[in-house]
Each structure stands twice: as structure tokens, then as C-alpha cells.
PDB file of N, CA, C and O in Angstrom:
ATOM      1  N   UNK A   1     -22.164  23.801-100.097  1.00  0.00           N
ATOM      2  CA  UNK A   1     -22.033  24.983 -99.237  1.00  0.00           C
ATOM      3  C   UNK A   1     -22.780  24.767 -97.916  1.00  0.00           C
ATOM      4  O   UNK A   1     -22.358  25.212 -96.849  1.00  0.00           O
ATOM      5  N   UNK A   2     -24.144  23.915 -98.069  1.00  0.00           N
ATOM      6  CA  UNK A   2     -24.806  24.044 -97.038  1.00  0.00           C
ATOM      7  C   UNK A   2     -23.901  22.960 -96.130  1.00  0.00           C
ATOM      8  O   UNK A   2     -23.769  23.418 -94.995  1.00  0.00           O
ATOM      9  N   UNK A   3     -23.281  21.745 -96.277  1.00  0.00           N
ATOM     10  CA  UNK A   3     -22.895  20.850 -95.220  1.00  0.00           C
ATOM     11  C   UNK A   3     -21.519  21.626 -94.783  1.00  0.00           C
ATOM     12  O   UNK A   3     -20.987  21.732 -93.678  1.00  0.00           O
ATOM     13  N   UNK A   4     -21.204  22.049 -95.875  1.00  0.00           N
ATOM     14  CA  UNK A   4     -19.740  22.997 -95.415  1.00  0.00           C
ATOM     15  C   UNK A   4     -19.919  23.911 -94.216  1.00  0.00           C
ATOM     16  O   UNK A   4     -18.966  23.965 -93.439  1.00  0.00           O
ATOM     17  N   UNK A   5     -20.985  24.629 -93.951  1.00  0.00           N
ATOM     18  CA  UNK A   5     -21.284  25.517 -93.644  1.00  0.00           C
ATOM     19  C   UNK A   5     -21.902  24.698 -91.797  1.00  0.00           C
ATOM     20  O   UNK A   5     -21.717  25.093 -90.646  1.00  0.00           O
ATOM     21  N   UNK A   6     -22.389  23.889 -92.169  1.00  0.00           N
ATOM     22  CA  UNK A   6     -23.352  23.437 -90.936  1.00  0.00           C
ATOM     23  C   UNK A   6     -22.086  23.053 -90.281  1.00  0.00           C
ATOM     24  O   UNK A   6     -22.215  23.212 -89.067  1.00  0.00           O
ATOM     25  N   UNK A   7     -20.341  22.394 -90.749  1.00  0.00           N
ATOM     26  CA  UNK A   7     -19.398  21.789 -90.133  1.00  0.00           C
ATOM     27  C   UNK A   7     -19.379  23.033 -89.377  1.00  0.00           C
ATOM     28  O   UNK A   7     -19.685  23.081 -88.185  1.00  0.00           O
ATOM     29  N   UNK A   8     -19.099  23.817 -89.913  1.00  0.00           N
ATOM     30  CA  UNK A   8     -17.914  25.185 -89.280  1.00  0.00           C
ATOM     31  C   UNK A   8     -19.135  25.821 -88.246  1.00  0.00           C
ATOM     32  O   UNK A   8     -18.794  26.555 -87.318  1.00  0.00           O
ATOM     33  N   UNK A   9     -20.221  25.568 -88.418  1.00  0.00           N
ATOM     34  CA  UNK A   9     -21.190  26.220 -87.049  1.00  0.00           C
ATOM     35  C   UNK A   9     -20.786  25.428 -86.195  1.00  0.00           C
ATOM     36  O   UNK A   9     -20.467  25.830 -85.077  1.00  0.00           O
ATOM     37  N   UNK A  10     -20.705  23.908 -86.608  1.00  0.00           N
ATOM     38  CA  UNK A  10     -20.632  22.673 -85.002  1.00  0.00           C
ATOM     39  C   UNK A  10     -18.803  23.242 -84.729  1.00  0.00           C
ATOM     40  O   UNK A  10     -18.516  23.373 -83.539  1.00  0.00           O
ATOM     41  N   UNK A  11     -17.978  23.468 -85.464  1.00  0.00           N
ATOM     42  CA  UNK A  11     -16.733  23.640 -85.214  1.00  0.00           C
ATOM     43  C   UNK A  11     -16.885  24.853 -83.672  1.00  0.00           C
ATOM     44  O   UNK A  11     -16.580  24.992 -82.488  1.00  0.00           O
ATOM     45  N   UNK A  12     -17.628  25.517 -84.896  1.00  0.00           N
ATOM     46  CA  UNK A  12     -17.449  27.237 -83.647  1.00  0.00           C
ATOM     47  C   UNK A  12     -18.250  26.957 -82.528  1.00  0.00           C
ATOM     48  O   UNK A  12     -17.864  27.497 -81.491  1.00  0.00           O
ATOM     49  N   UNK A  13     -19.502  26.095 -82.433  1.00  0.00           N
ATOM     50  CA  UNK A  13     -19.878  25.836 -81.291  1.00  0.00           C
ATOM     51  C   UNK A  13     -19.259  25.029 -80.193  1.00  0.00           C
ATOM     52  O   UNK A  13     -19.203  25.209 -78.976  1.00  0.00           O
ATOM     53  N   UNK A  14     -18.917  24.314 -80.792  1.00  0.00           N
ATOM     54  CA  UNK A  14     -18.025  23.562 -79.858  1.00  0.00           C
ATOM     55  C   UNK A  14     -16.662  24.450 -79.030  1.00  0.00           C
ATOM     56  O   UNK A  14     -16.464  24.543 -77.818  1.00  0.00           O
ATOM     57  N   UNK A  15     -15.914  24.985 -80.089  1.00  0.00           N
ATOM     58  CA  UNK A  15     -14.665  26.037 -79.697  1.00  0.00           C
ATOM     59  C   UNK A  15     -15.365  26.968 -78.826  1.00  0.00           C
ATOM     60  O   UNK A  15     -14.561  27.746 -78.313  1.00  0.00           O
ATOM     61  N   UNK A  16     -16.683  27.194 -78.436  1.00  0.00           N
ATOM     62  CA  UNK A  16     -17.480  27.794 -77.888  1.00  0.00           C
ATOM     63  C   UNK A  16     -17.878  27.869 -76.247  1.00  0.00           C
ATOM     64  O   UNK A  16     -18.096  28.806 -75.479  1.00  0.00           O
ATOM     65  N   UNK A  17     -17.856  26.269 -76.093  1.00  0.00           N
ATOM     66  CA  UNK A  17     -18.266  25.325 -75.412  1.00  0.00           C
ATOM     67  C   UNK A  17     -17.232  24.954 -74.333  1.00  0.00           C
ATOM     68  O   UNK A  17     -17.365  24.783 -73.121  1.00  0.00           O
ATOM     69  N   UNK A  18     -15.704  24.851 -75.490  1.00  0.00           N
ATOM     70  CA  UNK A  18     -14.937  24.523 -74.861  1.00  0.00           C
ATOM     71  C   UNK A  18     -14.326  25.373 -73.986  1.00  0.00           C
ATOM     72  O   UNK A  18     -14.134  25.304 -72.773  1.00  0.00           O
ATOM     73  N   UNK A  19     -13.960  26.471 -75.103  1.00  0.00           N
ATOM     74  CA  UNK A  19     -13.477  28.150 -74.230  1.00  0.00           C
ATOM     75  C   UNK A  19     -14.417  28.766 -72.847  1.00  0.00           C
ATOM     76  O   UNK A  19     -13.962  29.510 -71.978  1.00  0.00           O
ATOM     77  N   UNK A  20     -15.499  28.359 -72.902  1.00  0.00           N
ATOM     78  CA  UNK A  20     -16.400  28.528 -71.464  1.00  0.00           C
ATOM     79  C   UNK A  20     -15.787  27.669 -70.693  1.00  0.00           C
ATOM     80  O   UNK A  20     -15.135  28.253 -69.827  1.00  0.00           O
ATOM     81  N   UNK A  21     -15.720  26.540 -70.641  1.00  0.00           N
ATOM     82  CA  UNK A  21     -15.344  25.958 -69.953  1.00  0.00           C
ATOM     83  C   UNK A  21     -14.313  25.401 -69.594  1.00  0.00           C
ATOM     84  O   UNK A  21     -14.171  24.350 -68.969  1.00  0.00           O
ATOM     85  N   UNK A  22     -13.195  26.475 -70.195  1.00  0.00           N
ATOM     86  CA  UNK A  22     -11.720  26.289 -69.821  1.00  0.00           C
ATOM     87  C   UNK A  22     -11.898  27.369 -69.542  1.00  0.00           C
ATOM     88  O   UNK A  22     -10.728  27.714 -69.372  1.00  0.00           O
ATOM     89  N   UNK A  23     -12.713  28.584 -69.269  1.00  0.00           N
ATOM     90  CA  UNK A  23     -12.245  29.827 -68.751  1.00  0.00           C
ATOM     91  C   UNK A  23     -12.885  29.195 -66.951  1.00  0.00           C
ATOM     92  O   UNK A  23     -12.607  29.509 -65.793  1.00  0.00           O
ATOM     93  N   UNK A  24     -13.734  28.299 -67.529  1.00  0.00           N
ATOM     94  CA  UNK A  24     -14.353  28.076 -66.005  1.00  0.00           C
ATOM     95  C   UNK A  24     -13.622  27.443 -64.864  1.00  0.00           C
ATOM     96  O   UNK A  24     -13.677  27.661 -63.654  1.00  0.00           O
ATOM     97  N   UNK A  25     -12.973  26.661 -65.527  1.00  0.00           N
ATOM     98  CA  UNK A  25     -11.544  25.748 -65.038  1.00  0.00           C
ATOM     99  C   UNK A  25     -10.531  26.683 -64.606  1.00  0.00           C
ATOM    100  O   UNK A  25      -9.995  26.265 -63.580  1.00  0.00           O
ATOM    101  N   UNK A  26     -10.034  27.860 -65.021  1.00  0.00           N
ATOM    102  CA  UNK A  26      -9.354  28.445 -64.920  1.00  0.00           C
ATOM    103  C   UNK A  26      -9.484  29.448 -63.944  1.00  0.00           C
ATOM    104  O   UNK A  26      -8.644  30.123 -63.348  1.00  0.00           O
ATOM    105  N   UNK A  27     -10.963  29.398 -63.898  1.00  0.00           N
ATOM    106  CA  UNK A  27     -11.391  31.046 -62.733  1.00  0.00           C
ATOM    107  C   UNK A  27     -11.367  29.639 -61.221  1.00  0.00           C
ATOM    108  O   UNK A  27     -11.023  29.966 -60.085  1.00  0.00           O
ATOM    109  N   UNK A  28     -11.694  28.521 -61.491  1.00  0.00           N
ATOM    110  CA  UNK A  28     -11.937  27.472 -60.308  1.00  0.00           C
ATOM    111  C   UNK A  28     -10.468  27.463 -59.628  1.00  0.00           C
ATOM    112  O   UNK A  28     -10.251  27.738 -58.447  1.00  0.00           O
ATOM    113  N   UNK A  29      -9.526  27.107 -60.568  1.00  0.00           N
ATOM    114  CA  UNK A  29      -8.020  26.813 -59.912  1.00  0.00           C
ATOM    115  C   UNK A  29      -7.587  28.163 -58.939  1.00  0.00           C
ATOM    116  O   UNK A  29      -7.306  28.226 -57.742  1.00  0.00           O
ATOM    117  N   UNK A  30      -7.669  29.284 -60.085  1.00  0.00           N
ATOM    118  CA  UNK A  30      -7.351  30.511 -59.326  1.00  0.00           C
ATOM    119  C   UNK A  30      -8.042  31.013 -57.924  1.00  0.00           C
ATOM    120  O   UNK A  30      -7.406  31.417 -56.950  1.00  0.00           O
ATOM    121  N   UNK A  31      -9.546  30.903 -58.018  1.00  0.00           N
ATOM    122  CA  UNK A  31     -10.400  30.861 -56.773  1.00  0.00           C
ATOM    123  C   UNK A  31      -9.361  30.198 -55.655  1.00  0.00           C
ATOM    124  O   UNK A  31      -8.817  30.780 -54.716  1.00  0.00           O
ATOM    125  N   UNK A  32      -9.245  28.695 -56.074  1.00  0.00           N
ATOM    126  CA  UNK A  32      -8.847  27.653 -55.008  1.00  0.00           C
ATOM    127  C   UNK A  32      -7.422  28.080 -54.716  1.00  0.00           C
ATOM    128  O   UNK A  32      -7.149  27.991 -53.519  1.00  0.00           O
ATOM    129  N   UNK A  33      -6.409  28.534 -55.516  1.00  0.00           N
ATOM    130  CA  UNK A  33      -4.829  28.792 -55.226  1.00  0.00           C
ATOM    131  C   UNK A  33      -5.136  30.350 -53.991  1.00  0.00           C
ATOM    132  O   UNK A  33      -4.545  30.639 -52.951  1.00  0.00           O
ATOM    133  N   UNK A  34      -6.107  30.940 -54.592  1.00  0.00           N
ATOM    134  CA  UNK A  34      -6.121  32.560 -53.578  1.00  0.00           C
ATOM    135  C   UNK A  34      -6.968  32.124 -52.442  1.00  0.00           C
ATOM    136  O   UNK A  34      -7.169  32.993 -51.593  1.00  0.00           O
ATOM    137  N   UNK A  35      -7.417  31.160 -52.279  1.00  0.00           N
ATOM    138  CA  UNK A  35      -8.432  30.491 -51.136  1.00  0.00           C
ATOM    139  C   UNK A  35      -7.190  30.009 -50.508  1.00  0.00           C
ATOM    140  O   UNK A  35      -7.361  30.040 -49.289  1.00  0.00           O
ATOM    141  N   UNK A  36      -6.123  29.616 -50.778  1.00  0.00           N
ATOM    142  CA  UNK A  36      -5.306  28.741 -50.588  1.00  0.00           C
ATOM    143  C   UNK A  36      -4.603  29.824 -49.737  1.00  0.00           C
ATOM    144  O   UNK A  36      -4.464  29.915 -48.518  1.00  0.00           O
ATOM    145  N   UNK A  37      -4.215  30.588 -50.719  1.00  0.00           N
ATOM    146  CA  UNK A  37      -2.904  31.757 -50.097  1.00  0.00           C
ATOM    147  C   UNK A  37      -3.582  32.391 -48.776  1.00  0.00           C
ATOM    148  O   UNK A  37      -2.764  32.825 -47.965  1.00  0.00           O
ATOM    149  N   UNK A  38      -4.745  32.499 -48.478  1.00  0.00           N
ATOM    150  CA  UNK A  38      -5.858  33.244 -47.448  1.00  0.00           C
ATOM    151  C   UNK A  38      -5.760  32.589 -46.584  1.00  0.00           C
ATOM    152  O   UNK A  38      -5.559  33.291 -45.593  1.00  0.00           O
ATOM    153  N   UNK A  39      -5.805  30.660 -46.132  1.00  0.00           N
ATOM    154  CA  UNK A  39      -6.041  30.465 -45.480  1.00  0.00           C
ATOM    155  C   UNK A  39      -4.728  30.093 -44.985  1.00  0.00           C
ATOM    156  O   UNK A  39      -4.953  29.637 -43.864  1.00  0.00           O
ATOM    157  N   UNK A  40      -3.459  30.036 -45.211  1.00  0.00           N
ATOM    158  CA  UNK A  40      -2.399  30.065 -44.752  1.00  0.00           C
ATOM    159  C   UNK A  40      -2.080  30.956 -43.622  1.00  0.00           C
ATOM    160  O   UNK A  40      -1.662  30.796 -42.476  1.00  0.00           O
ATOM    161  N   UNK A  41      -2.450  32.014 -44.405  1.00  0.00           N
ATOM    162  CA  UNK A  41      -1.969  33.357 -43.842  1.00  0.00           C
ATOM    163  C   UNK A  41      -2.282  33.959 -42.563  1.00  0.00           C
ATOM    164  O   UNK A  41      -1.807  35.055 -42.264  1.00  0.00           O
TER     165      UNK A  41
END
């Protein structure tokens, strides 16, 4: 139970880790596409 248990913490930390930093990726592109559309204009 206990190694079972220690996987699925590193699992969720990681899924953790990753989701931050695909939301971060995601707020960067959008920043840069509406930075984009602004300076066209």
C-alpha cells in the first residue's frame, strides 16, 4: 500500500507540474497572438 501509494502522489505531482505549465504555455501564446493582433492594428 505504502509504494502504491507514494507512485500515485509522484503521478499527481507531476500531472501537477505539468498542468501549470501547460496552462503557462498557453496564457504565453495567447499573450503573444493578442500582442500580435494590437500591434498590427
Amino acid at each position: 500500500m505504502g509504494a502504491q501509494s507514494f507512485i500515485w502522489d509522484w503521478k499527481n505531482l507531476k500531472f501537477c507540474y505539468f498542468s501549470r505549465l501547460w496552462k503557462k504555455m498557453t496564457a504565453d501564446i495567447i499573450r503573444k497572438e493578442i500582442w500580435e493582433r494590437e500591434t498590427i492594428k
